[in-house]
N, C-alpha and C positions, 0 to 999 in steps of 0.2 A: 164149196164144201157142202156135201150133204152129209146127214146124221140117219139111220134107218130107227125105226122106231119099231117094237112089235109089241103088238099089244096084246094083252091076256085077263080074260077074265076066268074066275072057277077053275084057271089049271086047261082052258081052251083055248086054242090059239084060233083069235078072230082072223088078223087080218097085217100086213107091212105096211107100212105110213111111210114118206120121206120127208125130212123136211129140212127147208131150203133156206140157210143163214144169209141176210142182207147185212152187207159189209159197205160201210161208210168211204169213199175214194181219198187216197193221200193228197197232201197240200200240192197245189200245181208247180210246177215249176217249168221256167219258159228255158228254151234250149238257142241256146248261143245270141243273144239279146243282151244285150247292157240298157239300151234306152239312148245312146248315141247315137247318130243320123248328119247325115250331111244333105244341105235343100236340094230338094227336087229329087231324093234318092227315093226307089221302089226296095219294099223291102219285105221278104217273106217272114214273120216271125210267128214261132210254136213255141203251144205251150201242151206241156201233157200232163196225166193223173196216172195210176198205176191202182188196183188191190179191190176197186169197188166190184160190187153186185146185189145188185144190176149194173149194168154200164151205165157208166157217169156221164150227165149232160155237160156239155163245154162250151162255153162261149166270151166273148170280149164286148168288154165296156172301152170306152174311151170317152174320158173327161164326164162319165154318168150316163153316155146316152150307147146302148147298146146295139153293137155293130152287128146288121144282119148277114151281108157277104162273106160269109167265111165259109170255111171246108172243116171238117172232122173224119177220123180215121180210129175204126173200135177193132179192137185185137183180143181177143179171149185167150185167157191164158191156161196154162197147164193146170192148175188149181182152182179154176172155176172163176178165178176173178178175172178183170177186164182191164186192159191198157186201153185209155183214150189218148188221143190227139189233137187238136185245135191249131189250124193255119190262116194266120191275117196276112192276107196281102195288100199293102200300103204303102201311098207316095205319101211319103213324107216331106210335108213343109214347114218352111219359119214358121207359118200359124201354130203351128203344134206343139213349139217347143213348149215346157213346161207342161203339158194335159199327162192325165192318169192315163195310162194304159190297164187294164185291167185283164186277167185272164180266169172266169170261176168255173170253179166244177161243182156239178150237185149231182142229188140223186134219191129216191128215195126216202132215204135212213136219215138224206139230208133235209128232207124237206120241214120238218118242226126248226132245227133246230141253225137254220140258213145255210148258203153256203160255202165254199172255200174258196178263198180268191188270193190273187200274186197279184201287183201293182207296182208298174216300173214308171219312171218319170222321163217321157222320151225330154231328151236333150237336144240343141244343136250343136252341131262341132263348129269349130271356132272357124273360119275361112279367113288363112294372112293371104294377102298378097303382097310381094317386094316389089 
């Protein structure tokens, strides 16, 4: 969203100004994840933000330590704000069960005031055998 500004002083018109509103990213939300897993599964999991500007930084935590291998995907949208995207790809094992999964977005607007994050509790699935 911009705003045009014109400025005037004495009834003369100086000069058009824009000026450019930074918009805080919506709370992340991970797309088709529960946090259930079966060992030794590989598994793509996203997570995305929608509404910020600037484009929102995105990245995952797990169990506090911040995973650098990931992918991100920024879409500009009709409105001047920005859809992001964040994809972990991860074999999942027993070790795991129970660790935070994290997914935060920041940006700017966000930077005084921290920023937003989703945290799922990867699980293991039960394996019976008869």
């Amino acid at each position: 969203m911009a705003f045009h500004c014109k400025m005037c002083v004495f009834f003369f018109n100086l000069d058009w100004s824009f000026l450019q509103i930074s918009v805080a990213p919506l709370a992340p939300e991970f797309e088709s994840f529960s946090g259930l897993f079966n060992d030794g599964e590989t598994r793509s999991i996203m997570c995305h933000s929608n509404g910020s500007r600037p484009a929102a930084n995105i990245y995952w935590i797990l169990n506090g330590t911040r995973i650098n291998s990931t992918t991100s995907q920024v879409i500009k949208n009709s409105d001047g704000t920005y859809f992001v995207q964040g994809t972990l790809v991860r074999h999942l094992t027993r070790s795991m069960e129970n660790m935070a999964l994290s997914c935060v977005v920041t940006n700017e607007v966000l930077q005084k005031t921290n920023a937003k994050t989703l945290s799922q509790s990867v699980t293991l699935l039960p394996n019976c055998k008869l």
